[in-house]
mmCIF file of the N, C-alpha and C atoms, coordinates in Angstrom:
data_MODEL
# 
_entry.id   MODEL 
# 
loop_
_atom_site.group_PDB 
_atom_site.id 
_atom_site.type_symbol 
_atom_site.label_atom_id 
_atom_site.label_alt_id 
_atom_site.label_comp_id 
_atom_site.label_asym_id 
_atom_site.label_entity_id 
_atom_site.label_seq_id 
_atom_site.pdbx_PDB_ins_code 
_atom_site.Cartn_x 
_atom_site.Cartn_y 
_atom_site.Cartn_z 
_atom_site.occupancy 
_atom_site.B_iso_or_equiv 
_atom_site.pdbx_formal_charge 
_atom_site.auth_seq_id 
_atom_site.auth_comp_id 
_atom_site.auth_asym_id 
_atom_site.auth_atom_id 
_atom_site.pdbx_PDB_model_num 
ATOM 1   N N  . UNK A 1 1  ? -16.000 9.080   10.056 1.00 0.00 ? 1  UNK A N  1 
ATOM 2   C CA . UNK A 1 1  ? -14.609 8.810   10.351 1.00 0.00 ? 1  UNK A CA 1 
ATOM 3   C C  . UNK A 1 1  ? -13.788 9.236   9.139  1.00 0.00 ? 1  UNK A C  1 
ATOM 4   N N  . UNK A 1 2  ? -12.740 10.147  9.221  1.00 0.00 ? 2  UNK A N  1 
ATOM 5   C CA . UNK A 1 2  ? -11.897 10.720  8.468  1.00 0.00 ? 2  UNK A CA 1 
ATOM 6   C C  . UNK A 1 2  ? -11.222 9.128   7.963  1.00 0.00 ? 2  UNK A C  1 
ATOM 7   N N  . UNK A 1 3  ? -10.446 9.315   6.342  1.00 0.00 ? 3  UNK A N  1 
ATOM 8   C CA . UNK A 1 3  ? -9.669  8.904   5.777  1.00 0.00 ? 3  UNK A CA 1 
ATOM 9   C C  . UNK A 1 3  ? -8.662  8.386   6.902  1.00 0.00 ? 3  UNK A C  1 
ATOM 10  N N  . UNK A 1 4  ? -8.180  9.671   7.450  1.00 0.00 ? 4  UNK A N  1 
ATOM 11  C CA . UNK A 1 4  ? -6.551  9.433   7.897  1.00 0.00 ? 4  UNK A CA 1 
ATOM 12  C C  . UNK A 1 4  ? -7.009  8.387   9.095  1.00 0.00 ? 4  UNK A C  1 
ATOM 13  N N  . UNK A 1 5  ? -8.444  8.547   9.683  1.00 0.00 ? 5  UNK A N  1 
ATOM 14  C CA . UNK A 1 5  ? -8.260  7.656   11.250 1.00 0.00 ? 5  UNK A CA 1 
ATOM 15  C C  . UNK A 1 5  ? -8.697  6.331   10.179 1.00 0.00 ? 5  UNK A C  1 
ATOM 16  N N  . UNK A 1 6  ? -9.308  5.618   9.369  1.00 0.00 ? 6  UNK A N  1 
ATOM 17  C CA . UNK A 1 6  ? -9.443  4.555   9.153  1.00 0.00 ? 6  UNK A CA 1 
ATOM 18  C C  . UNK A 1 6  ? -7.615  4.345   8.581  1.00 0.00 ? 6  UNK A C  1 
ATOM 19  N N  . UNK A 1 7  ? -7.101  4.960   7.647  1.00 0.00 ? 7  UNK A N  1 
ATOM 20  C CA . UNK A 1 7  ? -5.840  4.650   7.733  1.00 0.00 ? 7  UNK A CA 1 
ATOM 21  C C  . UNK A 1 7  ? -5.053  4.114   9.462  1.00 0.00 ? 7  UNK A C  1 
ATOM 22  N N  . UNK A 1 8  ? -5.052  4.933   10.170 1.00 0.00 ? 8  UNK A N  1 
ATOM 23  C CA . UNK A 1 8  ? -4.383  4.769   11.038 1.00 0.00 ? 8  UNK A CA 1 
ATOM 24  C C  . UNK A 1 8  ? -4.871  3.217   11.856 1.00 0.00 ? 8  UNK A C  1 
ATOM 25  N N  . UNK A 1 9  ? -5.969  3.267   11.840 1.00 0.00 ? 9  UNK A N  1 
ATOM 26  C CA . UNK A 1 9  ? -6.428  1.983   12.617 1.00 0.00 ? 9  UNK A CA 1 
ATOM 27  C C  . UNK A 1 9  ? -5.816  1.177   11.780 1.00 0.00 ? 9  UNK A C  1 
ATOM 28  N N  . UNK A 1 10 ? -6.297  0.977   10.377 1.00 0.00 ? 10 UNK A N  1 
ATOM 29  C CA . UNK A 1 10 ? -5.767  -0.310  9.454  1.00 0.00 ? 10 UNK A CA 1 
ATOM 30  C C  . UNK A 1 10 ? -3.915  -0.549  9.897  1.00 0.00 ? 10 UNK A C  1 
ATOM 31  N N  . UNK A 1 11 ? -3.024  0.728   9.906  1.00 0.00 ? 11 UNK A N  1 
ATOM 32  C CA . UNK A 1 11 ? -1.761  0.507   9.850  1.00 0.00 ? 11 UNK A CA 1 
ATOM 33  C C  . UNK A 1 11 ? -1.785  -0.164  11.357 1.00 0.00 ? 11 UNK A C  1 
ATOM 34  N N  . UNK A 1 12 ? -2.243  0.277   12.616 1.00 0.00 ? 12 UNK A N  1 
ATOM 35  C CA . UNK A 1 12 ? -2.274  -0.038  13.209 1.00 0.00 ? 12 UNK A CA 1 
ATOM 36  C C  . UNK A 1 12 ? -2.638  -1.873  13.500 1.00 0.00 ? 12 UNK A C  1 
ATOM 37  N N  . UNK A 1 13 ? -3.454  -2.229  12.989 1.00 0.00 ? 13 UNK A N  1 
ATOM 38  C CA . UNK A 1 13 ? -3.778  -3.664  12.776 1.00 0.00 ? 13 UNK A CA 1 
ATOM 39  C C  . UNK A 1 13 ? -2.847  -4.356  12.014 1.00 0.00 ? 13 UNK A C  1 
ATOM 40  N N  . UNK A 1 14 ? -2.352  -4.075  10.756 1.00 0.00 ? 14 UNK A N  1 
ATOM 41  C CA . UNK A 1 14 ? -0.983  -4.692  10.850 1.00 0.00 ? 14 UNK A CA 1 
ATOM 42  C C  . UNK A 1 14 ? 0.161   -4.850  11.118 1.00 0.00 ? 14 UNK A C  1 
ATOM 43  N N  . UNK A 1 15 ? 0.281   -3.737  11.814 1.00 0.00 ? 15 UNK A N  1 
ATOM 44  C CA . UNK A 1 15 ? 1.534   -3.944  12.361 1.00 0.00 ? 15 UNK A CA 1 
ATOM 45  C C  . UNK A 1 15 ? 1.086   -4.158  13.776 1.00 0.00 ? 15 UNK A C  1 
ATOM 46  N N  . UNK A 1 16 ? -0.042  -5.087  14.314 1.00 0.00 ? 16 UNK A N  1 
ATOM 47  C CA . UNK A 1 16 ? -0.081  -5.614  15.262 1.00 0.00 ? 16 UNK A CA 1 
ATOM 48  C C  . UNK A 1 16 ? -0.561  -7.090  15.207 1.00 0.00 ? 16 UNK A C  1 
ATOM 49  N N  . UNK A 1 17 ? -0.156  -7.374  13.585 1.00 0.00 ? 17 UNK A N  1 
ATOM 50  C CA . UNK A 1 17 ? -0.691  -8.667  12.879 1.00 0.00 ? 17 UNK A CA 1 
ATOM 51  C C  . UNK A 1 17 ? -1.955  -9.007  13.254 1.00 0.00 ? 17 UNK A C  1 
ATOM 52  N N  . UNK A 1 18 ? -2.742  -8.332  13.099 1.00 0.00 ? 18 UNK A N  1 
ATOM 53  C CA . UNK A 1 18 ? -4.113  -8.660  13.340 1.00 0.00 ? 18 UNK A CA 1 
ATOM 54  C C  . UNK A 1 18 ? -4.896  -9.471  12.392 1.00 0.00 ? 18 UNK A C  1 
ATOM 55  N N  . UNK A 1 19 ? -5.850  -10.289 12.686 1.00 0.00 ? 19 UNK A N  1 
ATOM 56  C CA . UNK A 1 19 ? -6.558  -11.253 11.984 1.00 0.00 ? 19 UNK A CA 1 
ATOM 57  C C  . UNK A 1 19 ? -7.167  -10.361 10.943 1.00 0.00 ? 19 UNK A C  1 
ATOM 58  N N  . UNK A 1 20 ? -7.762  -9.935  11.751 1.00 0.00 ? 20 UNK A N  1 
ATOM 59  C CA . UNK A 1 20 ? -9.154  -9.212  11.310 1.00 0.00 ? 20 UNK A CA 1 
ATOM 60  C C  . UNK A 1 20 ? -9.026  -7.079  11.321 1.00 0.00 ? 20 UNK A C  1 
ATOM 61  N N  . UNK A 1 21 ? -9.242  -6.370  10.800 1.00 0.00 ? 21 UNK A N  1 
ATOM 62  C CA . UNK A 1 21 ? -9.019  -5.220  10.688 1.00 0.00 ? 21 UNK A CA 1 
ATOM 63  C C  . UNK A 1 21 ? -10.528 -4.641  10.571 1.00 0.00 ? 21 UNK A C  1 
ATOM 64  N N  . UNK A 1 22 ? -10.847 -4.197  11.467 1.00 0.00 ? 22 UNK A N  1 
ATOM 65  C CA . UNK A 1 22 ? -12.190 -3.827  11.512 1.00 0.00 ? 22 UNK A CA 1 
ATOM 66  C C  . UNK A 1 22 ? -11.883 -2.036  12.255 1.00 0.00 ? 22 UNK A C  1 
ATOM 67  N N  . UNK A 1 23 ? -12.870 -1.397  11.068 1.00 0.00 ? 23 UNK A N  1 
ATOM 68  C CA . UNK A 1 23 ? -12.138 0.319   11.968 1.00 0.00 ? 23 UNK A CA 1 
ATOM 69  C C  . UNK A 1 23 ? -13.593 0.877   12.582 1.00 0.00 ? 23 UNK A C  1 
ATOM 70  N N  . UNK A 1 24 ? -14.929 0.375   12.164 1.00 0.00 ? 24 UNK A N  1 
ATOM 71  C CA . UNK A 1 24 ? -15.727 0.929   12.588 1.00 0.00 ? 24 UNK A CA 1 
ATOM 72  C C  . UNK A 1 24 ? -16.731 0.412   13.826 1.00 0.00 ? 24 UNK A C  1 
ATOM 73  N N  . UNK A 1 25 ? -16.140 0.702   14.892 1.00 0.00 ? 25 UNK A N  1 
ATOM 74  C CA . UNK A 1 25 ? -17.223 -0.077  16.513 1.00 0.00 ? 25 UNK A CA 1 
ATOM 75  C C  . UNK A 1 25 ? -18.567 -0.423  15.994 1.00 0.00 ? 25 UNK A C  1 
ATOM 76  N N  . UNK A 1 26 ? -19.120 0.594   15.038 1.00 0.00 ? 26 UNK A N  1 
ATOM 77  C CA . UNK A 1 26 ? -20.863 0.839   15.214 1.00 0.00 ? 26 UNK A CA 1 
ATOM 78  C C  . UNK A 1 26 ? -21.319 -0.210  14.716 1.00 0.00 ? 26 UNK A C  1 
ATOM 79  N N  . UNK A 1 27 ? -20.725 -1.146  13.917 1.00 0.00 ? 27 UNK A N  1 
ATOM 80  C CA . UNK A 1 27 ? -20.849 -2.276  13.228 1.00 0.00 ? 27 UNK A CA 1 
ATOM 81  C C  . UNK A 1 27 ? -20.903 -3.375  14.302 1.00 0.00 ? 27 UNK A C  1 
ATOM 82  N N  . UNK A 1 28 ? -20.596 -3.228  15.782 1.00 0.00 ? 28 UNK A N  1 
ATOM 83  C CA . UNK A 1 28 ? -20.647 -4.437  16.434 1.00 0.00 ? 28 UNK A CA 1 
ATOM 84  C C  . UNK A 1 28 ? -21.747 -5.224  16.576 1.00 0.00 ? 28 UNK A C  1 
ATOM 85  N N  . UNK A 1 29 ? -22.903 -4.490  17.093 1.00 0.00 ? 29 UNK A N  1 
ATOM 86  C CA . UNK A 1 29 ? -23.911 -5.225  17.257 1.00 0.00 ? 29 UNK A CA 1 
ATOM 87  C C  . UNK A 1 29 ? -24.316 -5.661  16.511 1.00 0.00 ? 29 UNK A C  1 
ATOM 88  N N  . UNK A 1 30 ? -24.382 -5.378  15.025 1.00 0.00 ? 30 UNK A N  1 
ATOM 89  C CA . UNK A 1 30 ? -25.233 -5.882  13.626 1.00 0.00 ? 30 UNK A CA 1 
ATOM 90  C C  . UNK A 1 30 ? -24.522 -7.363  13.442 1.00 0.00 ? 30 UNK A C  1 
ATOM 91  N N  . UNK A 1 31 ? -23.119 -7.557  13.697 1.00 0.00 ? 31 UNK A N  1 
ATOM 92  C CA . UNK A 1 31 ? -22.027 -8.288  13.471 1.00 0.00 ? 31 UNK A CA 1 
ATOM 93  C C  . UNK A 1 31 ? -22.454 -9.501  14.164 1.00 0.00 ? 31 UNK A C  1 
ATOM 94  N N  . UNK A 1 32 ? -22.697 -9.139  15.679 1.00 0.00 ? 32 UNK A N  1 
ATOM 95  C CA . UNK A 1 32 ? -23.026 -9.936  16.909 1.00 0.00 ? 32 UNK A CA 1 
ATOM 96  C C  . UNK A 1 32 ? -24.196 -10.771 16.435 1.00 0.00 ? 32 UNK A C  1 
ATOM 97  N N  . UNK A 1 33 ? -25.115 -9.924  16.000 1.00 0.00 ? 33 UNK A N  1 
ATOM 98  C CA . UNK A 1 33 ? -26.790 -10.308 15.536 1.00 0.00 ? 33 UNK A CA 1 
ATOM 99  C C  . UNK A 1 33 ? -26.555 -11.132 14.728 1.00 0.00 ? 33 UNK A C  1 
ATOM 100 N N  . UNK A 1 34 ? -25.859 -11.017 13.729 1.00 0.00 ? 34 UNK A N  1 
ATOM 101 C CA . UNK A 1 34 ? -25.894 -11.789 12.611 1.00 0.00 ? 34 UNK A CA 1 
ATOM 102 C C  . UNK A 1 34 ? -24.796 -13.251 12.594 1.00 0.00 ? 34 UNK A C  1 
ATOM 103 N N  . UNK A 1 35 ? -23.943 -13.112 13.471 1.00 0.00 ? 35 UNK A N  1 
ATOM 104 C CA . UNK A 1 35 ? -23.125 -14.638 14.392 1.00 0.00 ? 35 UNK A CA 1 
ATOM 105 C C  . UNK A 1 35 ? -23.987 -15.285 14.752 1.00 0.00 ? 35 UNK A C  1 
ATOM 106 N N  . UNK A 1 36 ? -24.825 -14.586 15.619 1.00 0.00 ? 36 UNK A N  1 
ATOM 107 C CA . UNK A 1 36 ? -25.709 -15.250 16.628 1.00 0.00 ? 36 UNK A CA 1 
ATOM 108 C C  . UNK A 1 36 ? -26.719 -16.031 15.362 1.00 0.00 ? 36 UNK A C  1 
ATOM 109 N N  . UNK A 1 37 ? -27.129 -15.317 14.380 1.00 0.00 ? 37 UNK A N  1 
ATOM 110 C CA . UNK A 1 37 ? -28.114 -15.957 13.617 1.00 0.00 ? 37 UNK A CA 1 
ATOM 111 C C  . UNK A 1 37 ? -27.684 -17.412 13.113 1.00 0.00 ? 37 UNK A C  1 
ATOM 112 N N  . UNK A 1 38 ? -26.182 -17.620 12.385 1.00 0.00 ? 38 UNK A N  1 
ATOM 113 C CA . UNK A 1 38 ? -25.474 -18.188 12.085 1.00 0.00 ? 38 UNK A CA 1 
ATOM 114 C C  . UNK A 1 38 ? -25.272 -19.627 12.781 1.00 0.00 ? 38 UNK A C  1 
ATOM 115 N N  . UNK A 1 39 ? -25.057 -18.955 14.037 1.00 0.00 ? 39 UNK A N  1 
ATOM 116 C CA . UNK A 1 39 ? -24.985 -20.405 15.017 1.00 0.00 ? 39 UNK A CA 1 
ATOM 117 C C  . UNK A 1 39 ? -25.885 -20.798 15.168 1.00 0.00 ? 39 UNK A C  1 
ATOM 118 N N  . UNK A 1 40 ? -27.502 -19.964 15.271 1.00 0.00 ? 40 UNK A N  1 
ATOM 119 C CA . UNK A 1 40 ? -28.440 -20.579 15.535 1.00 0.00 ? 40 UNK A CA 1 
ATOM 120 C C  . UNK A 1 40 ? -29.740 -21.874 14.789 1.00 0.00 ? 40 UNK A C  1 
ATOM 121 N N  . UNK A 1 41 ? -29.096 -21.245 13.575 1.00 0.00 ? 41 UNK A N  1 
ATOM 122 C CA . UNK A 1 41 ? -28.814 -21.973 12.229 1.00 0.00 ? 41 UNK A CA 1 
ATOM 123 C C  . UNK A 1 41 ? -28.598 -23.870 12.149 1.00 0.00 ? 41 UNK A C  1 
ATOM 124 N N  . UNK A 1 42 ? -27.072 -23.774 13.149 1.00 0.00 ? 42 UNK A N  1 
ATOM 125 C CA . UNK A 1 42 ? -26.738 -25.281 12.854 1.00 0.00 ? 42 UNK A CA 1 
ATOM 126 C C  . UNK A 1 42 ? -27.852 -26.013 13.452 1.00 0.00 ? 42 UNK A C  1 
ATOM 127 N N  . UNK A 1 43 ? -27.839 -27.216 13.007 1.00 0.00 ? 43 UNK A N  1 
ATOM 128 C CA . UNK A 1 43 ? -28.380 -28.517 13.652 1.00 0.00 ? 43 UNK A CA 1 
ATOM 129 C C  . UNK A 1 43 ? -28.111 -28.737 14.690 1.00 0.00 ? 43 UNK A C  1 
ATOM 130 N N  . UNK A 1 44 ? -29.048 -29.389 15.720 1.00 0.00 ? 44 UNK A N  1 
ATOM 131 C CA . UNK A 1 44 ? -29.208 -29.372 17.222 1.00 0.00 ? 44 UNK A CA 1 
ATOM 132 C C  . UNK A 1 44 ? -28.953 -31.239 17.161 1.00 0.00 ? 44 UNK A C  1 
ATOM 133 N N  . UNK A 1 45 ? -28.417 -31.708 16.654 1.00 0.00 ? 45 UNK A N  1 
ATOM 134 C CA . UNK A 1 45 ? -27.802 -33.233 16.702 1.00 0.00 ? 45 UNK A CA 1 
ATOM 135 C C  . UNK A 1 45 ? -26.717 -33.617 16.863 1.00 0.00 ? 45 UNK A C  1 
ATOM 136 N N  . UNK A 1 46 ? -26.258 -34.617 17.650 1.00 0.00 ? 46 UNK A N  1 
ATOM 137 C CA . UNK A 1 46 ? -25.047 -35.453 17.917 1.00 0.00 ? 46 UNK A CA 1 
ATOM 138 C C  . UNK A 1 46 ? -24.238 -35.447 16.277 1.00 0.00 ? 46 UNK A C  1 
ATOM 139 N N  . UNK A 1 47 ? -23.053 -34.807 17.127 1.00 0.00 ? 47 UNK A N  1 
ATOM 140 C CA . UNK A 1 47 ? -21.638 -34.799 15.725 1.00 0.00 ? 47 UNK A CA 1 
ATOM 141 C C  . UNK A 1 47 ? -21.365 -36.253 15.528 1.00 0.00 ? 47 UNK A C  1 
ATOM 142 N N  . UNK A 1 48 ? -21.489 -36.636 13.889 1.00 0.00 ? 48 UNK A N  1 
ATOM 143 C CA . UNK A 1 48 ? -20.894 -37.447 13.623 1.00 0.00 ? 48 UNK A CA 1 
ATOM 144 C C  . UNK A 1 48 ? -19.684 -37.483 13.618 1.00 0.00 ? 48 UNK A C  1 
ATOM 145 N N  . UNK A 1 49 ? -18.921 -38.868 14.667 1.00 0.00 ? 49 UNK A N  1 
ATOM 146 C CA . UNK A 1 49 ? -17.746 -38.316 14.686 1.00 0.00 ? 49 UNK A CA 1 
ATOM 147 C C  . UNK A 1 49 ? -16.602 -38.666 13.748 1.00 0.00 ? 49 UNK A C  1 
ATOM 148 N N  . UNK A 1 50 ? -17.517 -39.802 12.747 1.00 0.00 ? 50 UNK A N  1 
ATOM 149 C CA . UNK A 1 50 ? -16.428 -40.172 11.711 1.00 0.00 ? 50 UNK A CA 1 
ATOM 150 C C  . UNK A 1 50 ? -15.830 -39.060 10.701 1.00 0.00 ? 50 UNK A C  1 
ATOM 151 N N  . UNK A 1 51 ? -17.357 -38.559 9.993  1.00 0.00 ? 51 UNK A N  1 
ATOM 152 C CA . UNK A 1 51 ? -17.008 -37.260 9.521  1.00 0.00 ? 51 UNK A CA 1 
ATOM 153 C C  . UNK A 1 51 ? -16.742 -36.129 10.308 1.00 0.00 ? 51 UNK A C  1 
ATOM 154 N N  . UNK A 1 52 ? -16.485 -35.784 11.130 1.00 0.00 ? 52 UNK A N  1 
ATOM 155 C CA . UNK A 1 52 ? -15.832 -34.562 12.162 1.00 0.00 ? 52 UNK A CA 1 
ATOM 156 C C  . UNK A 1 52 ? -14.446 -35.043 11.694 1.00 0.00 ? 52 UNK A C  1 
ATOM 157 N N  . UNK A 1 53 ? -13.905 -36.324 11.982 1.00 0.00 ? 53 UNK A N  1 
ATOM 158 C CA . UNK A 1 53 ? -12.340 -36.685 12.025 1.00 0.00 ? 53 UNK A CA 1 
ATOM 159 C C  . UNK A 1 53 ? -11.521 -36.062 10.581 1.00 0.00 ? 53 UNK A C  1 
ATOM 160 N N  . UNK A 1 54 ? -12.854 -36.512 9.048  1.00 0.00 ? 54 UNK A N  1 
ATOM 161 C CA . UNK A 1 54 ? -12.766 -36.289 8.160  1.00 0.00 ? 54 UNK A CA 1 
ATOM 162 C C  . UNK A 1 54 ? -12.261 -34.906 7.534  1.00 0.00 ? 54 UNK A C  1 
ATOM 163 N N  . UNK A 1 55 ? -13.006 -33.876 7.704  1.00 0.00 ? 55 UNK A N  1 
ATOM 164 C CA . UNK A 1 55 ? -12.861 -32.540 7.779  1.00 0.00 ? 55 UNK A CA 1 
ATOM 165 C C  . UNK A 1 55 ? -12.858 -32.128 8.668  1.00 0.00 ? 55 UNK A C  1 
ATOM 166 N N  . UNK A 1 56 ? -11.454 -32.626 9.489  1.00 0.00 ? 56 UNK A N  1 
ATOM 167 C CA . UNK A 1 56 ? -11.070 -31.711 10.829 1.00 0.00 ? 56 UNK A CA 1 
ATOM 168 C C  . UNK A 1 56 ? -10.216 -30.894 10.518 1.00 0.00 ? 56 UNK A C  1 
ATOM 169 N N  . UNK A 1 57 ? -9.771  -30.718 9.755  1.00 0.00 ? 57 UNK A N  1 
ATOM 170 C CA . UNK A 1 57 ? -9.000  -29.186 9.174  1.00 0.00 ? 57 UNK A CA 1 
ATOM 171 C C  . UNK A 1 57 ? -9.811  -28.099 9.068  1.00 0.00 ? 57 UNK A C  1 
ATOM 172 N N  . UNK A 1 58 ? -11.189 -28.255 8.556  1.00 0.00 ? 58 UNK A N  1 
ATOM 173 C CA . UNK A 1 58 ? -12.523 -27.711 8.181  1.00 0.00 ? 58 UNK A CA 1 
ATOM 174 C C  . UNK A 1 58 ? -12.952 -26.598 9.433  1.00 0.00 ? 58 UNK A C  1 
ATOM 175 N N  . UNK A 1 59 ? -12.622 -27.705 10.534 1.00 0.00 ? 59 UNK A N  1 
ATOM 176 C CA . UNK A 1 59 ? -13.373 -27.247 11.322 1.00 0.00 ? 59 UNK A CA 1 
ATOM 177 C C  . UNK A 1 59 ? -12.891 -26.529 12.585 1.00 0.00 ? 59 UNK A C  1 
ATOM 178 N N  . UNK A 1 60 ? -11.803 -26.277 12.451 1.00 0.00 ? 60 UNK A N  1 
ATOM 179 C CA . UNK A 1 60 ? -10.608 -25.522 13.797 1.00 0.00 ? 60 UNK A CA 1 
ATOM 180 C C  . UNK A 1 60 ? -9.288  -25.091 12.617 1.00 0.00 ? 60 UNK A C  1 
ATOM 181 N N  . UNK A 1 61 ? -8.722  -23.860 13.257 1.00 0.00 ? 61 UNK A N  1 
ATOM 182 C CA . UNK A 1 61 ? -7.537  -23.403 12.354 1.00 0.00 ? 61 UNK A CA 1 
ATOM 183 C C  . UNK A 1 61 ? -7.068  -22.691 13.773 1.00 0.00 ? 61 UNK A C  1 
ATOM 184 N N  . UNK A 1 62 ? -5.363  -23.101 14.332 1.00 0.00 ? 62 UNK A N  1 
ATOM 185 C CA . UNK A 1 62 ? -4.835  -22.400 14.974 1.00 0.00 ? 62 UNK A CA 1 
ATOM 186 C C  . UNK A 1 62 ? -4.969  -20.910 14.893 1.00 0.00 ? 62 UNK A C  1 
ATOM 187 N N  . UNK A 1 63 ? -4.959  -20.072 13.247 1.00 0.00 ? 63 UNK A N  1 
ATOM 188 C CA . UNK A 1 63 ? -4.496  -19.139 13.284 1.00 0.00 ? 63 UNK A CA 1 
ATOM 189 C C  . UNK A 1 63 ? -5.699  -18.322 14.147 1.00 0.00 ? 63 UNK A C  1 
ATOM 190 N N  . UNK A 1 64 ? -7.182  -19.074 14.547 1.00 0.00 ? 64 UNK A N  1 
ATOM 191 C CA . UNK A 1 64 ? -8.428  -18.289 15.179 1.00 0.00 ? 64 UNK A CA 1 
ATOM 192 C C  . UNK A 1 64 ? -7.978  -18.606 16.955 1.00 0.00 ? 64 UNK A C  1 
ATOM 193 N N  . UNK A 1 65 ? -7.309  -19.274 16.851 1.00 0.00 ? 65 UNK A N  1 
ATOM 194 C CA . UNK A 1 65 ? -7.057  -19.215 19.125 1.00 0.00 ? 65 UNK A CA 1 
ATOM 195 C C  . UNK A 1 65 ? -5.653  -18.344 18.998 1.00 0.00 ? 65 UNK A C  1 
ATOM 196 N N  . UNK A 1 66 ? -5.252  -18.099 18.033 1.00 0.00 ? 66 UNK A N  1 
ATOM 197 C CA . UNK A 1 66 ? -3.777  -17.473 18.323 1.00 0.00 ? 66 UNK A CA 1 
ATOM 198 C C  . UNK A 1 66 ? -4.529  -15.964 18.672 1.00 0.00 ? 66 UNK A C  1 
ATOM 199 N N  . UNK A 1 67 ? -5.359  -15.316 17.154 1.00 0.00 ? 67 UNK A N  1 
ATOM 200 C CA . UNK A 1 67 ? -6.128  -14.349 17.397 1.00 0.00 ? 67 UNK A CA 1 
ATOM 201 C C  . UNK A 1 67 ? -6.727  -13.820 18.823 1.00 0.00 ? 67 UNK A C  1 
ATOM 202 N N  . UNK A 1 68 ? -6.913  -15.351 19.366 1.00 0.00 ? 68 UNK A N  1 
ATOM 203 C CA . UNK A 1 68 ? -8.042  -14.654 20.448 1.00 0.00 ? 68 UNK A CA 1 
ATOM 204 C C  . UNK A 1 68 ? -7.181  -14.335 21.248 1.00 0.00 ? 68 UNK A C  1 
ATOM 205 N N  . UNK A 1 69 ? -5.992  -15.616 21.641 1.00 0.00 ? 69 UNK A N  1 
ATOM 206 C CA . UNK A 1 69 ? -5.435  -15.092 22.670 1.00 0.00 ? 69 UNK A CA 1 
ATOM 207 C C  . UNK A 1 69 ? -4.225  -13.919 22.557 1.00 0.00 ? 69 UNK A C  1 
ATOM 208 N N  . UNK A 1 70 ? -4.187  -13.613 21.521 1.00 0.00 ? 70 UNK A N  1 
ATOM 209 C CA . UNK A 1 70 ? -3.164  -12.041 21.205 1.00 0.00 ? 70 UNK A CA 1 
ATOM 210 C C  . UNK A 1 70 ? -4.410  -10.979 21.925 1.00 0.00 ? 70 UNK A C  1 
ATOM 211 N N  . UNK A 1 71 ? -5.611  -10.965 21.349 1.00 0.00 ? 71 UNK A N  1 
ATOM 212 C CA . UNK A 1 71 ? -6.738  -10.056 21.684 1.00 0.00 ? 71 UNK A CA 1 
ATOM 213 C C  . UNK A 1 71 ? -6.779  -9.934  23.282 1.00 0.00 ? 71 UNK A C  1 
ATOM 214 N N  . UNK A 1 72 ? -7.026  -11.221 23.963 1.00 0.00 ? 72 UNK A N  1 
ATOM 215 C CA . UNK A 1 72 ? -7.172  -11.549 25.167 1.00 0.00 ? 72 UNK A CA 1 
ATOM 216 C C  . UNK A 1 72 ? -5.912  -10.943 25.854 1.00 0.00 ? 72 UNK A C  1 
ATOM 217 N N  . UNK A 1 73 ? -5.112  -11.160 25.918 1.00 0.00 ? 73 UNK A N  1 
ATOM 218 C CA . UNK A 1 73 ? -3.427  -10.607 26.675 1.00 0.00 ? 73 UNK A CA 1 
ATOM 219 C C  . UNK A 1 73 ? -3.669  -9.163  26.125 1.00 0.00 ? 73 UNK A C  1 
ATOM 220 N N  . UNK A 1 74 ? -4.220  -8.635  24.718 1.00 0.00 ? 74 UNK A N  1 
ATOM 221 C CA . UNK A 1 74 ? -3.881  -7.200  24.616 1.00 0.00 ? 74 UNK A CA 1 
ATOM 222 C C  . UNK A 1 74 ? -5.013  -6.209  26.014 1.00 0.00 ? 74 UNK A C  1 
ATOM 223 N N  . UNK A 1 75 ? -5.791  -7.187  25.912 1.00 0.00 ? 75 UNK A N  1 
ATOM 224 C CA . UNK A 1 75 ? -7.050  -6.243  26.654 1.00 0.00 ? 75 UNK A CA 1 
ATOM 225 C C  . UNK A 1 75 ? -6.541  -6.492  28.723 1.00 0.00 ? 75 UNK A C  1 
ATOM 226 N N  . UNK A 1 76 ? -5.786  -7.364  28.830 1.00 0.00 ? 76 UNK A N  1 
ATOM 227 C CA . UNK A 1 76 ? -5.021  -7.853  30.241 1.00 0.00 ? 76 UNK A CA 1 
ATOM 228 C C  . UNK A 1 76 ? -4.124  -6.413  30.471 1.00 0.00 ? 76 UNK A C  1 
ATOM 229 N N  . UNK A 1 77 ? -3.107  -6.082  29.610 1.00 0.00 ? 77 UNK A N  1 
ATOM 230 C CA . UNK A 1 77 ? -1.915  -5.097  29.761 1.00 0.00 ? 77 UNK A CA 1 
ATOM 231 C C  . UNK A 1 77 ? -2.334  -4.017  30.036 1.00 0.00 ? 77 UNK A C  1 
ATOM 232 N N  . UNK A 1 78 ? -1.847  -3.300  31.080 1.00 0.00 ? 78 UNK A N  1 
ATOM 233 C CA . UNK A 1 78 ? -2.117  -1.882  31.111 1.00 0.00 ? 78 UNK A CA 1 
ATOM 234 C C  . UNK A 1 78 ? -1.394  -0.778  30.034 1.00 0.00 ? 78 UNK A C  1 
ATOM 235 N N  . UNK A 1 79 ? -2.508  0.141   29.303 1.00 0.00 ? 79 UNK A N  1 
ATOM 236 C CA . UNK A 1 79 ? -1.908  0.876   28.515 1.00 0.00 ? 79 UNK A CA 1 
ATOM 237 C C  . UNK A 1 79 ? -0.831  1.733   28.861 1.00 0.00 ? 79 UNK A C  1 
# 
């Protein structure tokens, strides 16, 4: 991938306020693999819910559902 197309994607991502700026697809699956590892990772036990209440800032941030659903409505619109 040329200079100018990773430029263009990046300008493109901010000026579509994007979370995340990612220019290369081929990276998906490795990305996927390695989420998946991540989650598979946590503990399989009942959330404590005192500490959940505790570091509930920790654990949800609007700015990740705003993301999705900008993503979600972009992929709805016809180009």
């Amino acid at each position: 991938m040329s200079a100018d197309e990773v430029g263009e994607r990046v300008l493109a991502g901010i000026r579509a306020n994007d979370l995340y700026i990612l220019t290369h697809p081929e990276f998906a699956d490795g990305m996927r693999t390695r989420f998946d590892a991540i989650l598979a990772s946590m503990p399989d036990e009942t959330i404590h819910q005192e500490r959940a209440g505790e570091i509930g800032f920790l654990l949800s941030n609007p700015v990740f559902d705003d993301q999705l659903a900008r993503r979600r409505a972009a992929l709805l619109m016809p180009s």
